[in-house]
Residue, then its C-alpha position, 0 to 999 in steps of 0.5 A: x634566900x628561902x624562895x631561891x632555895x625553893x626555886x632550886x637557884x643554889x648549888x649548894x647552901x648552908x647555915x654557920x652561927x645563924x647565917x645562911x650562905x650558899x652559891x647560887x647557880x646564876x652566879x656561876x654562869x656570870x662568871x662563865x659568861x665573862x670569860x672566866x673559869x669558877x673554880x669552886x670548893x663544894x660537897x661532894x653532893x653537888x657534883x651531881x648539878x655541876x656534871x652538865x654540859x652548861x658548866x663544862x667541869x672539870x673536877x680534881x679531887x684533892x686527897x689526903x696524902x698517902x699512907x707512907x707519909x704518916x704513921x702516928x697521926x691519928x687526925x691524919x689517918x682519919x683524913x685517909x680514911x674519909x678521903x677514901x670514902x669519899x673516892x669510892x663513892x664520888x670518884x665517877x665524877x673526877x676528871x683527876x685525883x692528886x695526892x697531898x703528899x707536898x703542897x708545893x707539888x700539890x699546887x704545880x699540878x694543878x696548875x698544869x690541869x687547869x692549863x690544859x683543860x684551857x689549852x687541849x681539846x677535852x673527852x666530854x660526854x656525848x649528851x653534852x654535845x648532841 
């Protein structure tokens, strides 16, 4: 795993108690080459190697619900706080936004997002084409 690391074969790794785990790029492409989408749960940092034309993605970035919804939960108000962080910083790369406020709304959305990205033709970058 180490030689792959160096050989930048990983889109991102990690270690948790000892173990290495990690999502190799060539796996991705595997799963591209089948026919299939890879939906993936990444860093925010791994965006930046994802956004090319090989992978095609499309990124919907999950934020925390919105402020009304909670008012004496302090994990929750922190939740806000990082998921605006991270929007301010990372938000260029985002193909959507949803907000959290009800998983069952969450989850129908995002269903319809990945419906139409399979079904209507997408805004791409042009260095992606030429």
């Amino acid at each position: 795993m180490m030689r792959d690391i160096a050989n930048n074969e990983y889109l991102e790794y990690g270690t948790h108690e000892d173990a290495m785990y990690g999502t190799k790029l060539e796996t991705i492409r595997q799963i591209h080459d089948q026919g299939l989408m890879a939906i993936l749960d990444v860093e925010p940092q791994a965006l930046k190697v994802l956004r090319i034309a090989e992978f095609f993605p499309f990124v919907v970035f999950i934020a925390a619900p919105d402020m009304i919804s909670f008012h004496e939960d302090g994990s929750l108000e922190r939740l806000a706080k990082e998921s605006d962080l991270l929007e301010k910083a990372y938000g260029h790369y985002f193909d959507l936004k949803i907000a959290n406020n009800d998983i069952e709304e969450t989850i129908r959305t995002l269903e319809q997002a990945i419906d139409e990205v399979c079904t209507t033709p997408q805004w791409v970058p042009v260095s992606w084409v030429y």
